[in-house]
N, CA, C, O and CB atoms as a CASP TS submission, in Angstrom:
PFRMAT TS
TARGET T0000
AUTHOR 0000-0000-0000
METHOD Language model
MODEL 1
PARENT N/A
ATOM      1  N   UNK     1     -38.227 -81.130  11.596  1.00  0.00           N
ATOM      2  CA  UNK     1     -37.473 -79.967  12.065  1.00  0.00           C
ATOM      3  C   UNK     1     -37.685 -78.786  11.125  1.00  0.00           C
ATOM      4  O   UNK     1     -37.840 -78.932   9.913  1.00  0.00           O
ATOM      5  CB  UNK     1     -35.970 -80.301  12.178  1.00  0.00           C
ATOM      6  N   UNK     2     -37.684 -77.291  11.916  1.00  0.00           N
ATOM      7  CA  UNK     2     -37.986 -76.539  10.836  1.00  0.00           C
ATOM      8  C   UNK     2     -36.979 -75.973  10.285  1.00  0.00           C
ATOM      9  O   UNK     2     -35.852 -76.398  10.544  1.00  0.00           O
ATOM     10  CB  UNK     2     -38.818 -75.687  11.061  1.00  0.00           C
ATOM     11  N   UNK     3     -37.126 -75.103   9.578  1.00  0.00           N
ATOM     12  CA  UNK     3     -35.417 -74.321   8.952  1.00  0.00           C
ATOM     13  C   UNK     3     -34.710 -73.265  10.027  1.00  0.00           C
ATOM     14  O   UNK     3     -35.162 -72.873  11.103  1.00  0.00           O
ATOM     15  CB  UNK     3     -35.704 -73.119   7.286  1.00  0.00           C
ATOM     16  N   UNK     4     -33.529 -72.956   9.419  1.00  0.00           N
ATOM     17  CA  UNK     4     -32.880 -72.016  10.950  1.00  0.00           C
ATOM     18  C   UNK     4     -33.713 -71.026   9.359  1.00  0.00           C
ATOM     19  O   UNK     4     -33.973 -71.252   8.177  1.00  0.00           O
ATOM     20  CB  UNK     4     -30.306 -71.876  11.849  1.00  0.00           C
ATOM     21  N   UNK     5     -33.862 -69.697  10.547  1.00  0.00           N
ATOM     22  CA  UNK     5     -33.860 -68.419  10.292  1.00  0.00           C
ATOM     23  C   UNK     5     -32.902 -67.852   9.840  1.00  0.00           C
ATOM     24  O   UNK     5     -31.748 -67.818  10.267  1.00  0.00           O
ATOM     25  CB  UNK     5     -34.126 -67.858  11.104  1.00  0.00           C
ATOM     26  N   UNK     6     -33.529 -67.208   8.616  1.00  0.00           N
ATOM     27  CA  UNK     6     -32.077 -66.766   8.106  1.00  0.00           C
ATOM     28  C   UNK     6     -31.729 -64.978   7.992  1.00  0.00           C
ATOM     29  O   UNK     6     -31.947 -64.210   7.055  1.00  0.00           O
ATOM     30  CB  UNK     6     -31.941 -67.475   6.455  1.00  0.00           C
ATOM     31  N   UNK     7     -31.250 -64.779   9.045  1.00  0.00           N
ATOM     32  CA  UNK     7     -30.923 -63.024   8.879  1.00  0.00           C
ATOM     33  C   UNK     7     -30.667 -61.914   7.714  1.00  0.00           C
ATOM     34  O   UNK     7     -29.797 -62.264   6.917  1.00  0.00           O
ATOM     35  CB  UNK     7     -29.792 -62.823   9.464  1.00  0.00           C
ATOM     36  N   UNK     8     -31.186 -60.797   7.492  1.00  0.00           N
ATOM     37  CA  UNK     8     -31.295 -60.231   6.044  1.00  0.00           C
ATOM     38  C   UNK     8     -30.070 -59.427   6.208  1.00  0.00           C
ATOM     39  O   UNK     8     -30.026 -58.470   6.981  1.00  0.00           O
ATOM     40  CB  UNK     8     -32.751 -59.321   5.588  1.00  0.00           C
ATOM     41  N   UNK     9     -28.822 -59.907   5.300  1.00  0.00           N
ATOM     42  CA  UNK     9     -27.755 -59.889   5.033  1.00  0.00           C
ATOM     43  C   UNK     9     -27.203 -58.394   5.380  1.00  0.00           C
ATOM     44  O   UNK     9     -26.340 -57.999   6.164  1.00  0.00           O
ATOM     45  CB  UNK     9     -27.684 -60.386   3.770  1.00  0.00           C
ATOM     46  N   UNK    10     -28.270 -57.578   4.245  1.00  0.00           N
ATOM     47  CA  UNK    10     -28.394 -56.077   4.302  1.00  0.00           C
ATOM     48  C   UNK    10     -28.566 -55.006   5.705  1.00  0.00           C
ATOM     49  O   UNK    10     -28.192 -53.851   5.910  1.00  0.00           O
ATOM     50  CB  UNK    10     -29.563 -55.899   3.503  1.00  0.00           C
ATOM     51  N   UNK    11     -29.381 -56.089   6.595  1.00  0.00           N
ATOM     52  CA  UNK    11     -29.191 -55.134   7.843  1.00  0.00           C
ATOM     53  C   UNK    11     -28.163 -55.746   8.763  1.00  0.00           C
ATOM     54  O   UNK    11     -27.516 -55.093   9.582  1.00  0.00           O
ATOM     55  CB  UNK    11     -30.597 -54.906   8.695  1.00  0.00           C
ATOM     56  N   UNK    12     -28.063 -56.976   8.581  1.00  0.00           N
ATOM     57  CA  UNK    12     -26.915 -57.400   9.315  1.00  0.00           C
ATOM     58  C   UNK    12     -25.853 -56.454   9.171  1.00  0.00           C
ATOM     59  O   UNK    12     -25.542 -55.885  10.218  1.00  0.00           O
ATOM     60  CB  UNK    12     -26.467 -58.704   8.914  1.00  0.00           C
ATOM     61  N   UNK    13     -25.247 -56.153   8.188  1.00  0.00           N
ATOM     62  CA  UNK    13     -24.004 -54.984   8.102  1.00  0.00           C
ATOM     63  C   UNK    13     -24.217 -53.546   8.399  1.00  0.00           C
ATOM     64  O   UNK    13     -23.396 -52.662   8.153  1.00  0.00           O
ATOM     65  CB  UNK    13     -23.457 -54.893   6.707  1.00  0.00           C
ATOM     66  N   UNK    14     -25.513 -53.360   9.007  1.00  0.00           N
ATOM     67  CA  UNK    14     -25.654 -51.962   9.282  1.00  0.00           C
ATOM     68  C   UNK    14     -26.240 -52.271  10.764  1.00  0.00           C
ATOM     69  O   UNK    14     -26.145 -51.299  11.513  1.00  0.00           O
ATOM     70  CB  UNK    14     -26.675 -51.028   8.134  1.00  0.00           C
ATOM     71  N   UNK    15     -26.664 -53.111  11.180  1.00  0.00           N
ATOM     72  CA  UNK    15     -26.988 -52.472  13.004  1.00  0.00           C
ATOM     73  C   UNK    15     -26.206 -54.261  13.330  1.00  0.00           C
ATOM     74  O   UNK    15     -25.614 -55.124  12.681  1.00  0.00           O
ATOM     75  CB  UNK    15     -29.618 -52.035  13.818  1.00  0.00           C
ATOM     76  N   UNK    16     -26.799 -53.987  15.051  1.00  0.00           N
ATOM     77  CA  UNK    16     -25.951 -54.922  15.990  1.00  0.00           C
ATOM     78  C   UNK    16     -26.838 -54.991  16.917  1.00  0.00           C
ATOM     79  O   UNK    16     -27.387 -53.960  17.306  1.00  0.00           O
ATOM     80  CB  UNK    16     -24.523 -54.471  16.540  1.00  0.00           C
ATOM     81  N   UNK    17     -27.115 -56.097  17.393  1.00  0.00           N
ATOM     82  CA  UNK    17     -28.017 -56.233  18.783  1.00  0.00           C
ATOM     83  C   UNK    17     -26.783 -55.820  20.096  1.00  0.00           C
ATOM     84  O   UNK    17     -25.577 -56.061  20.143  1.00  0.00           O
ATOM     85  CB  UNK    17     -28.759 -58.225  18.981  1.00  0.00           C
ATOM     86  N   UNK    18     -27.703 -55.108  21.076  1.00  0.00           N
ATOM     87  CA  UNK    18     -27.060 -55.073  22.685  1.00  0.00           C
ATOM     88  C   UNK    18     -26.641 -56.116  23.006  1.00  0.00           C
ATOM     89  O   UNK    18     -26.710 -56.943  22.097  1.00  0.00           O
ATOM     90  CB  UNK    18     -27.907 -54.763  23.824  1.00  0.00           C
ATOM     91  N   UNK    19     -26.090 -56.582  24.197  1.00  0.00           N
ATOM     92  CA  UNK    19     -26.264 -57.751  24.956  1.00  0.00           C
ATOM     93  C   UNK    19     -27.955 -57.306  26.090  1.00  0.00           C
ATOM     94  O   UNK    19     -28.505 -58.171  26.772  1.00  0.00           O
ATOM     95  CB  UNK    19     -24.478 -58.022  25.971  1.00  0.00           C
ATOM     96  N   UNK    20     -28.367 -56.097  26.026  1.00  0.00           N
ATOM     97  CA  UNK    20     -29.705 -55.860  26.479  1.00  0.00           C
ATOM     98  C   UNK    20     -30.826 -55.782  25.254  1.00  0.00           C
ATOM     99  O   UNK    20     -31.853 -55.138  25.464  1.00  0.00           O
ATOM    100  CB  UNK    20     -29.668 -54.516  27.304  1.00  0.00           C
ATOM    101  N   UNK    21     -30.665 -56.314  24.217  1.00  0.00           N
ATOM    102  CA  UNK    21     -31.509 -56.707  23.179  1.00  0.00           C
ATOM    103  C   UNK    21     -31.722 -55.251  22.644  1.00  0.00           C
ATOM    104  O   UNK    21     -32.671 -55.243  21.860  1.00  0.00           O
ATOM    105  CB  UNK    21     -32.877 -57.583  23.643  1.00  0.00           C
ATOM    106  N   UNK    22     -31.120 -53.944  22.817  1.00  0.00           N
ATOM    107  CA  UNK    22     -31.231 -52.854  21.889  1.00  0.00           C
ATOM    108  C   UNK    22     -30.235 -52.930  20.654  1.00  0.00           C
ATOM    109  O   UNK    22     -29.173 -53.552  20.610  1.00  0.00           O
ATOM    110  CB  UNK    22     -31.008 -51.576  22.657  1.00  0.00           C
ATOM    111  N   UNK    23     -30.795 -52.189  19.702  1.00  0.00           N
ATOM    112  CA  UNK    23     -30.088 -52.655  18.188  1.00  0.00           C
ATOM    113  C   UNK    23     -29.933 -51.285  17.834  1.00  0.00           C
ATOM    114  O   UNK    23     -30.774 -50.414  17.617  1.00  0.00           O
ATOM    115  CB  UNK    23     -31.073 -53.669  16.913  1.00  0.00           C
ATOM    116  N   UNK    24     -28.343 -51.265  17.817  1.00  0.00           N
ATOM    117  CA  UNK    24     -27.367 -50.265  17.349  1.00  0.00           C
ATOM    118  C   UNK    24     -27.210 -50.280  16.173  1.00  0.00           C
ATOM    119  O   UNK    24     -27.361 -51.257  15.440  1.00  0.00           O
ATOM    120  CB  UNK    24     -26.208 -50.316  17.820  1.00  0.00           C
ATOM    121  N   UNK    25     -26.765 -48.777  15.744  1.00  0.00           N
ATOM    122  CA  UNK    25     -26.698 -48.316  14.537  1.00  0.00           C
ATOM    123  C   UNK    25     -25.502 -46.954  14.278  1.00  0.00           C
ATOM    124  O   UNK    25     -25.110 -46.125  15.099  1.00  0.00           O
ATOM    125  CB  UNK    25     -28.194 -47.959  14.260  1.00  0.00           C
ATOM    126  N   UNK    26     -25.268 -47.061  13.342  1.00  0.00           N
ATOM    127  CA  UNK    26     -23.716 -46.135  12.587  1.00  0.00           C
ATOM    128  C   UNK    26     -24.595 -44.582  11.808  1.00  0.00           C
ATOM    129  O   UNK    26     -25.272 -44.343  10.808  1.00  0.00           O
ATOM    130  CB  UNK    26     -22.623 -47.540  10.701  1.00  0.00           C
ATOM    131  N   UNK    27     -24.106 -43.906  12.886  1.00  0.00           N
ATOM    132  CA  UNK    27     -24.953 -42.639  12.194  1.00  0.00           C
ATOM    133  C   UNK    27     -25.007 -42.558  10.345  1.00  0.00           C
ATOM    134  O   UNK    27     -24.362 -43.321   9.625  1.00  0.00           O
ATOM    135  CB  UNK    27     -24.073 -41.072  12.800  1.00  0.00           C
ATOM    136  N   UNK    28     -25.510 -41.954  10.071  1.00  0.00           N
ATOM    137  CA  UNK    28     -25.445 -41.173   8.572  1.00  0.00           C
ATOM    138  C   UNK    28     -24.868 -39.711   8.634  1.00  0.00           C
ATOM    139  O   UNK    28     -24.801 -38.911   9.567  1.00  0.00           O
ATOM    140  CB  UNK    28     -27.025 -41.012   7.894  1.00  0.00           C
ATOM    141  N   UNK    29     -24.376 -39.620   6.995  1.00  0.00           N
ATOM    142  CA  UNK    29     -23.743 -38.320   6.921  1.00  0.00           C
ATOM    143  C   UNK    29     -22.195 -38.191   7.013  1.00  0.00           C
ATOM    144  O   UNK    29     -21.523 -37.161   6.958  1.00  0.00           O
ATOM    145  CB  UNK    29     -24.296 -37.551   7.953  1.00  0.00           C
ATOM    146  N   UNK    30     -21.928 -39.042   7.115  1.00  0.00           N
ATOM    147  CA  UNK    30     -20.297 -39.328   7.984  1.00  0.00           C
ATOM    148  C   UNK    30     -19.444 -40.099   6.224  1.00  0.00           C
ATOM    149  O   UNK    30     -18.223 -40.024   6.090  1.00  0.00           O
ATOM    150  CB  UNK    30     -20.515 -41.179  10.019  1.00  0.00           C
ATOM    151  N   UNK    31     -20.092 -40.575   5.413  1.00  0.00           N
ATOM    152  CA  UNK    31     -19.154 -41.194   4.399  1.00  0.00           C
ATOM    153  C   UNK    31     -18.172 -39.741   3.559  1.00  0.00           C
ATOM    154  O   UNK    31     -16.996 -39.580   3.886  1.00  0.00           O
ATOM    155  CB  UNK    31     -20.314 -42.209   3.130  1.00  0.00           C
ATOM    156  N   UNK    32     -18.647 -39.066   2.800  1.00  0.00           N
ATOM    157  CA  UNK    32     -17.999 -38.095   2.305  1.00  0.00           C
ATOM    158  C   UNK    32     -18.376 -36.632   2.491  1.00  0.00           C
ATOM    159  O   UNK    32     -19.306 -36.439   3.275  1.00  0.00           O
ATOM    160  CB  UNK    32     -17.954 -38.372   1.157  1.00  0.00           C
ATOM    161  N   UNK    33     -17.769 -35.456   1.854  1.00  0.00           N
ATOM    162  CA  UNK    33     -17.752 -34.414   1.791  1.00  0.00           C
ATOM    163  C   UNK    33     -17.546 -33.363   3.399  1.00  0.00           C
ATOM    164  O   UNK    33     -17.985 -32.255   3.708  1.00  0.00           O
ATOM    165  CB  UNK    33     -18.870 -34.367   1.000  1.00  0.00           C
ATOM    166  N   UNK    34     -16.676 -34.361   4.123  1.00  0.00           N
ATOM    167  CA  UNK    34     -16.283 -33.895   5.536  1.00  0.00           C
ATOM    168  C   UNK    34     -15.584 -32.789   5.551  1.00  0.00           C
ATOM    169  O   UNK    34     -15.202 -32.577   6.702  1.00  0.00           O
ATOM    170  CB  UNK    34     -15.531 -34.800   6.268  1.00  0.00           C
ATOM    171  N   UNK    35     -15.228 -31.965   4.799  1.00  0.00           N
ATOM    172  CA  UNK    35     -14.774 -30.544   4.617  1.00  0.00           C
ATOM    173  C   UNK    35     -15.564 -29.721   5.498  1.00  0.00           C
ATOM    174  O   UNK    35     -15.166 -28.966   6.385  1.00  0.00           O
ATOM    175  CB  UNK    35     -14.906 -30.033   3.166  1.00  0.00           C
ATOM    176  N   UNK    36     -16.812 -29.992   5.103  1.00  0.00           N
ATOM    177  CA  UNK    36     -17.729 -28.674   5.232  1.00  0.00           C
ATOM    178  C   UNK    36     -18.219 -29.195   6.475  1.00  0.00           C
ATOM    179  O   UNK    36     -18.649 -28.162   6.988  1.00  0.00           O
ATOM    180  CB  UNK    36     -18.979 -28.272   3.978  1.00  0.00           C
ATOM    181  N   UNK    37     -18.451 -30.167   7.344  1.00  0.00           N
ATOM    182  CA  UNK    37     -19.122 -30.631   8.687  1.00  0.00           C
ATOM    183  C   UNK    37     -18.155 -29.880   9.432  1.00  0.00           C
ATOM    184  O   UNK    37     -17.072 -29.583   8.929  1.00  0.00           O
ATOM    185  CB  UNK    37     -19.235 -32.349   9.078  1.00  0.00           C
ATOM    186  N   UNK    38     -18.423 -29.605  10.411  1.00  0.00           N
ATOM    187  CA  UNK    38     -17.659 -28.889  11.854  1.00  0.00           C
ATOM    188  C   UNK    38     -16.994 -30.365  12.503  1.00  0.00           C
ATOM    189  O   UNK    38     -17.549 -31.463  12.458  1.00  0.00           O
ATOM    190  CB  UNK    38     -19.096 -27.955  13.257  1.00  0.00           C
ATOM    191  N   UNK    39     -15.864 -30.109  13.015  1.00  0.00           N
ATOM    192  CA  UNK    39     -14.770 -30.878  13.946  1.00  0.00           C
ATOM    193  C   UNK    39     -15.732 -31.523  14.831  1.00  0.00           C
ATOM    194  O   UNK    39     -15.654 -32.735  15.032  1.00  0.00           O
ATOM    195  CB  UNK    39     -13.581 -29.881  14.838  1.00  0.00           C
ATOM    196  N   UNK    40     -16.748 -30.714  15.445  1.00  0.00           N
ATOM    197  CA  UNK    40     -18.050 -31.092  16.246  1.00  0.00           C
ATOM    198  C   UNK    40     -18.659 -32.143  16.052  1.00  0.00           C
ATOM    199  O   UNK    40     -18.593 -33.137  16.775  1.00  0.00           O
ATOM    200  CB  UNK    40     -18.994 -30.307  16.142  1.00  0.00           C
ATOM    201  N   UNK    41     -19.402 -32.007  14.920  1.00  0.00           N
ATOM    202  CA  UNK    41     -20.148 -32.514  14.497  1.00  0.00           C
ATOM    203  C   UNK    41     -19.395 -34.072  13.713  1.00  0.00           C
ATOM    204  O   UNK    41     -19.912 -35.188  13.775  1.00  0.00           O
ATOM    205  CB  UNK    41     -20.827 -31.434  13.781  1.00  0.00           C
ATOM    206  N   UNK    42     -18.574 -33.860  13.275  1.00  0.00           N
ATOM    207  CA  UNK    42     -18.117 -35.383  12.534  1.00  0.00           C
ATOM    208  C   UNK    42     -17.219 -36.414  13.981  1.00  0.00           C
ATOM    209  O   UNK    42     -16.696 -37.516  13.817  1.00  0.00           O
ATOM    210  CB  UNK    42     -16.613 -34.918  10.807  1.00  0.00           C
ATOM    211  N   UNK    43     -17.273 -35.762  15.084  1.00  0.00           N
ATOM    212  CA  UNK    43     -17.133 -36.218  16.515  1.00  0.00           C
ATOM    213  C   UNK    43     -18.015 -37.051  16.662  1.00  0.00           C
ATOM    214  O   UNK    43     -17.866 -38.268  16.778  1.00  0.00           O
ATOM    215  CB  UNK    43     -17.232 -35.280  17.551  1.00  0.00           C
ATOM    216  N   UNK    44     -18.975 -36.454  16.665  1.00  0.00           N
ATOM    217  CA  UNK    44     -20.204 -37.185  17.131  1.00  0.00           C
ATOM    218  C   UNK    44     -20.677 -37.845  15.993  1.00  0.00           C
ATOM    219  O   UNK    44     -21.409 -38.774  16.333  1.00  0.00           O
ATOM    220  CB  UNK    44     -21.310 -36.300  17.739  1.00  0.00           C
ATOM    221  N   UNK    45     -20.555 -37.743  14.770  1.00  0.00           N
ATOM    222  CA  UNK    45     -21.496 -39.179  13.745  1.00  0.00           C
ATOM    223  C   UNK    45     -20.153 -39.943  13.613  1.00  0.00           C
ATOM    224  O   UNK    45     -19.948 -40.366  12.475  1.00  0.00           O
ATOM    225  CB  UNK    45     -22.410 -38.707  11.692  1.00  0.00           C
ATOM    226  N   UNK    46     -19.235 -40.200  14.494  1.00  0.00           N
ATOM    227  CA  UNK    46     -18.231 -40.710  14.855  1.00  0.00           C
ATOM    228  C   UNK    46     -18.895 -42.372  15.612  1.00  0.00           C
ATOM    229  O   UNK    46     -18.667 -43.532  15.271  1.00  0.00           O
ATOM    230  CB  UNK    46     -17.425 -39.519  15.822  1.00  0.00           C
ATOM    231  N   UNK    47     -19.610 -41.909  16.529  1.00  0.00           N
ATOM    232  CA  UNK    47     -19.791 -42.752  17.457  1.00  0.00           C
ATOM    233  C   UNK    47     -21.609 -43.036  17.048  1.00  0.00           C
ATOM    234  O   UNK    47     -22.452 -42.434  16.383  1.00  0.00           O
ATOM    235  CB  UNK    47     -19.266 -42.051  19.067  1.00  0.00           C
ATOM    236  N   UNK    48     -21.574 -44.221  17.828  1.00  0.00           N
ATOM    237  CA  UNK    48     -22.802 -45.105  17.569  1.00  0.00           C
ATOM    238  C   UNK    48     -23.948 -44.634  17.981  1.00  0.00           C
ATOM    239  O   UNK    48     -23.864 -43.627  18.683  1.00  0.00           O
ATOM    240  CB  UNK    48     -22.739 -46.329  18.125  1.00  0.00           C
ATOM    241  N   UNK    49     -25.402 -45.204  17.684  1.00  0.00           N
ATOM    242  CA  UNK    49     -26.546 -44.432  18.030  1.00  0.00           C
ATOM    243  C   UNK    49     -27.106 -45.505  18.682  1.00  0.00           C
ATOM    244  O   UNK    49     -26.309 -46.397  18.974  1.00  0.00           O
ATOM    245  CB  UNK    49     -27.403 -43.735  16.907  1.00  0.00           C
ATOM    246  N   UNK    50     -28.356 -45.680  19.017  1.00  0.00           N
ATOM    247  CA  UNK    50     -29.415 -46.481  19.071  1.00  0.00           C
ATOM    248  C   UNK    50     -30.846 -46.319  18.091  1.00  0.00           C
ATOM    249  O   UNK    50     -31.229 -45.185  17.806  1.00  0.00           O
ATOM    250  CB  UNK    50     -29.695 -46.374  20.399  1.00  0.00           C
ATOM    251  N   UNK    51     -31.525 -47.411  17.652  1.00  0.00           N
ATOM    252  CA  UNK    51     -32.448 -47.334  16.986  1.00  0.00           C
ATOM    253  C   UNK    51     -33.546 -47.454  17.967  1.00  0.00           C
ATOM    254  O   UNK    51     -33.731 -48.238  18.899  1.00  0.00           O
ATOM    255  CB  UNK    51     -32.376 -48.178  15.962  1.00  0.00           C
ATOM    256  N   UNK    52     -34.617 -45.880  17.226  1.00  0.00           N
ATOM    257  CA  UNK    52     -35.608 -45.899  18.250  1.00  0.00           C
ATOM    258  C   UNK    52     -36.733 -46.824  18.174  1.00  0.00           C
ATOM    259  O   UNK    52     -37.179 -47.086  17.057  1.00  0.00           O
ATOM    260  CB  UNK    52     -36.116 -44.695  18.352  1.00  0.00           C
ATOM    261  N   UNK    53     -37.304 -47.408  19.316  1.00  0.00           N
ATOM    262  CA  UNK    53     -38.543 -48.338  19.615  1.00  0.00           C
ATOM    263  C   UNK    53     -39.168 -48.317  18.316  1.00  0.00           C
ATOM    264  O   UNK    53     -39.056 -49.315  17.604  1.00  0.00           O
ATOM    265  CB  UNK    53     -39.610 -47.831  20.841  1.00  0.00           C
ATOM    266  N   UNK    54     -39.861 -47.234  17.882  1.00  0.00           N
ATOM    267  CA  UNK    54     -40.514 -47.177  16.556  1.00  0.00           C
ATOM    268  C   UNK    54     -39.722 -48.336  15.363  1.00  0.00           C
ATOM    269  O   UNK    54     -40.170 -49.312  14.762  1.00  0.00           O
ATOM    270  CB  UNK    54     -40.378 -45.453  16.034  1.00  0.00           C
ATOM    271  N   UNK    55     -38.737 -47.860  15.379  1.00  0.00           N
ATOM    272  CA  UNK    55     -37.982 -48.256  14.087  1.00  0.00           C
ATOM    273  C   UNK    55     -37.636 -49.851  14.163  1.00  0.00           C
ATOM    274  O   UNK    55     -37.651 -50.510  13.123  1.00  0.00           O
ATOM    275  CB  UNK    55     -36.522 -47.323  13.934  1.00  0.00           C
ATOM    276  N   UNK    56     -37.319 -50.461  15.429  1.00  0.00           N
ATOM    277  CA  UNK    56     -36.616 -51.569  16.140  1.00  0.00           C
ATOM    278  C   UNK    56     -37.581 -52.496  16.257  1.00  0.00           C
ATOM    279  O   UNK    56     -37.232 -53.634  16.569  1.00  0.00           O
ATOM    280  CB  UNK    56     -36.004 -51.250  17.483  1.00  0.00           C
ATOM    281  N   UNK    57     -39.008 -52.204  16.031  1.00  0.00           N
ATOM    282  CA  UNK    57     -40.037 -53.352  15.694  1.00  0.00           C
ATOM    283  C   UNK    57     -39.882 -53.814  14.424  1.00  0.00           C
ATOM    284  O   UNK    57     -39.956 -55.038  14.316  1.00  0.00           O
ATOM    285  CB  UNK    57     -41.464 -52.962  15.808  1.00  0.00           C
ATOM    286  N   UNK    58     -39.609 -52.929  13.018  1.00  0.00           N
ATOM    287  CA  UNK    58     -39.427 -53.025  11.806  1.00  0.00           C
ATOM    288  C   UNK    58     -37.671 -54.200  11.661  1.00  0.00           C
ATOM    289  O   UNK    58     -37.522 -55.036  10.769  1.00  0.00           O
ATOM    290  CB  UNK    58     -39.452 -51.218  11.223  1.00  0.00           C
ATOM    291  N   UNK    59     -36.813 -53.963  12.558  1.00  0.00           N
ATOM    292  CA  UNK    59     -35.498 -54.093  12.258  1.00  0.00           C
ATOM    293  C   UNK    59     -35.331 -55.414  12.777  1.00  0.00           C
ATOM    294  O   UNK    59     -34.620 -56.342  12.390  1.00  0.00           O
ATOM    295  CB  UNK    59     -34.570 -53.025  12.807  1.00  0.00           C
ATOM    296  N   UNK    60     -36.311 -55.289  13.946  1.00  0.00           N
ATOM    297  CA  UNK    60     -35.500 -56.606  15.018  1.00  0.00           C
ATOM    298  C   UNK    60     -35.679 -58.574  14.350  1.00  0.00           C
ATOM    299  O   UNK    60     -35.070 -59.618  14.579  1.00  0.00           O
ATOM    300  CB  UNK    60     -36.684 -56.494  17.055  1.00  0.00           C
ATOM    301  N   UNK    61     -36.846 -58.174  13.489  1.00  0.00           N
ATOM    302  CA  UNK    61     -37.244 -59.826  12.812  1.00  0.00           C
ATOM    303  C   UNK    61     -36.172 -59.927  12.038  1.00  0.00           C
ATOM    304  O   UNK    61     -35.722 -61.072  12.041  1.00  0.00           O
ATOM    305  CB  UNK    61     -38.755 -60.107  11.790  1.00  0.00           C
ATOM    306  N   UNK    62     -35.498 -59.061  11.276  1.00  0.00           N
ATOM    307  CA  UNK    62     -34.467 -58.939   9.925  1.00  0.00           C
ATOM    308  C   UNK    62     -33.521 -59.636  10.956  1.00  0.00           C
ATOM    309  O   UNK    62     -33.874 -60.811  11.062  1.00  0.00           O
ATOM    310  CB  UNK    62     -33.917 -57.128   9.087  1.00  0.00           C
ATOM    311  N   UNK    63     -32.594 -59.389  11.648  1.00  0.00           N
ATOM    312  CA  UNK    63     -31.368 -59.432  12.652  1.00  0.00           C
ATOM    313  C   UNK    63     -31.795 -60.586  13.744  1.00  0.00           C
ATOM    314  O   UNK    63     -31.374 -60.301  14.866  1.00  0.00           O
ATOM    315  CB  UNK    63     -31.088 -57.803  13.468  1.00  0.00           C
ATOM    316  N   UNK    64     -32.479 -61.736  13.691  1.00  0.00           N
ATOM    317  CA  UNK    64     -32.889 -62.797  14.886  1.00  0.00           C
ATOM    318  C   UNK    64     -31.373 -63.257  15.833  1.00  0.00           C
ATOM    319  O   UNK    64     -31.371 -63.691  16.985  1.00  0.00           O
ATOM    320  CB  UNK    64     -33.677 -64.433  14.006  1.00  0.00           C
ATOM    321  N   UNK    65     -30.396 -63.057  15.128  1.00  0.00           N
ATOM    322  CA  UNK    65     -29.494 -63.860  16.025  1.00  0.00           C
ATOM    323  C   UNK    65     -28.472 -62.071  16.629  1.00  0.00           C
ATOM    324  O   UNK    65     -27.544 -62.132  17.435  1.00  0.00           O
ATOM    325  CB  UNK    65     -28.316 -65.500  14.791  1.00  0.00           C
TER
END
Protein backbone atom coordinates (compact mmCIF):
# COMPACT_ATOMS: atom_id res chain seq x y z
CA UNK A 1 0.00 0.00 0.00
CA UNK A 2 1.24 3.38 -0.73
CA UNK A 3 1.28 6.43 1.67
CA UNK A 4 -1.85 8.86 1.91
CA UNK A 5 -0.81 12.19 0.45
CA UNK A 6 -0.07 14.58 2.56
CA UNK A 7 -1.43 18.28 1.96
CA UNK A 8 1.06 21.38 2.39
CA UNK A 9 -0.14 22.70 5.63
CA UNK A 10 0.76 26.33 4.41
CA UNK A 11 -1.71 26.41 1.59
CA UNK A 12 -4.18 24.50 3.24
CA UNK A 13 -4.89 27.70 5.49
CA UNK A 14 -4.96 30.00 2.67
CA UNK A 15 -7.24 28.54 -0.26
CA UNK A 16 -10.24 25.89 -0.35
CA UNK A 17 -11.33 23.66 -3.11
CA UNK A 18 -15.10 24.29 -4.82
CA UNK A 19 -17.37 21.50 -4.65
CA UNK A 20 -16.68 22.24 -8.73
CA UNK A 21 -12.93 21.62 -8.11
CA UNK A 22 -12.09 25.60 -8.32
CA UNK A 23 -9.72 26.72 -5.46
CA UNK A 24 -10.63 29.78 -3.56
CA UNK A 25 -8.74 32.30 -2.07
CA UNK A 26 -8.88 35.42 0.70
CA UNK A 27 -7.91 38.55 -1.08
CA UNK A 28 -4.69 40.50 0.08
CA UNK A 29 -4.36 43.91 1.48
CA UNK A 30 -7.18 43.55 3.91
CA UNK A 31 -4.87 42.67 7.30
CA UNK A 32 -3.86 46.28 8.45
CA UNK A 33 -3.65 49.95 7.85
CA UNK A 34 -7.57 50.11 6.82
CA UNK A 35 -7.73 53.82 7.53
CA UNK A 36 -6.58 54.82 4.33
CA UNK A 37 -8.58 52.01 1.93
CA UNK A 38 -12.05 53.44 0.85
CA UNK A 39 -15.38 51.82 2.57
CA UNK A 40 -15.38 50.45 -1.20
CA UNK A 41 -12.73 48.93 -1.49
CA UNK A 42 -12.23 47.00 2.01
CA UNK A 43 -16.04 45.71 0.86
CA UNK A 44 -14.77 43.97 -1.61
CA UNK A 45 -11.22 42.38 -0.20
CA UNK A 46 -13.98 41.46 2.21
CA UNK A 47 -15.18 38.68 0.16
CA UNK A 48 -13.51 35.72 -1.59
CA UNK A 49 -11.76 35.42 -4.98
CA UNK A 50 -10.93 32.62 -7.21
CA UNK A 51 -7.47 31.48 -8.22
CA UNK A 52 -6.73 31.90 -11.81
CA UNK A 53 -6.12 28.65 -14.15
CA UNK A 54 -2.51 29.86 -14.38
CA UNK A 55 -1.91 29.85 -10.73
CA UNK A 56 -4.32 26.63 -9.81
CA UNK A 57 -1.97 24.22 -11.74
CA UNK A 58 0.87 25.37 -9.24
CA UNK A 59 -1.73 25.17 -6.08
CA UNK A 60 -3.95 22.27 -6.85
CA UNK A 61 -1.09 19.18 -6.09
CA UNK A 62 -0.33 21.19 -2.59
CA UNK A 63 -4.33 20.94 -1.49
CA UNK A 64 -5.23 16.97 -2.92
CA UNK A 65 -8.09 16.52 -0.56
Amino acid sequence: MGKKAKSHRGAAKRFRKTASGKIKRSHANAGHMMTKKSRHRKRRLRKSGLVSKADAKFIAPLIPY
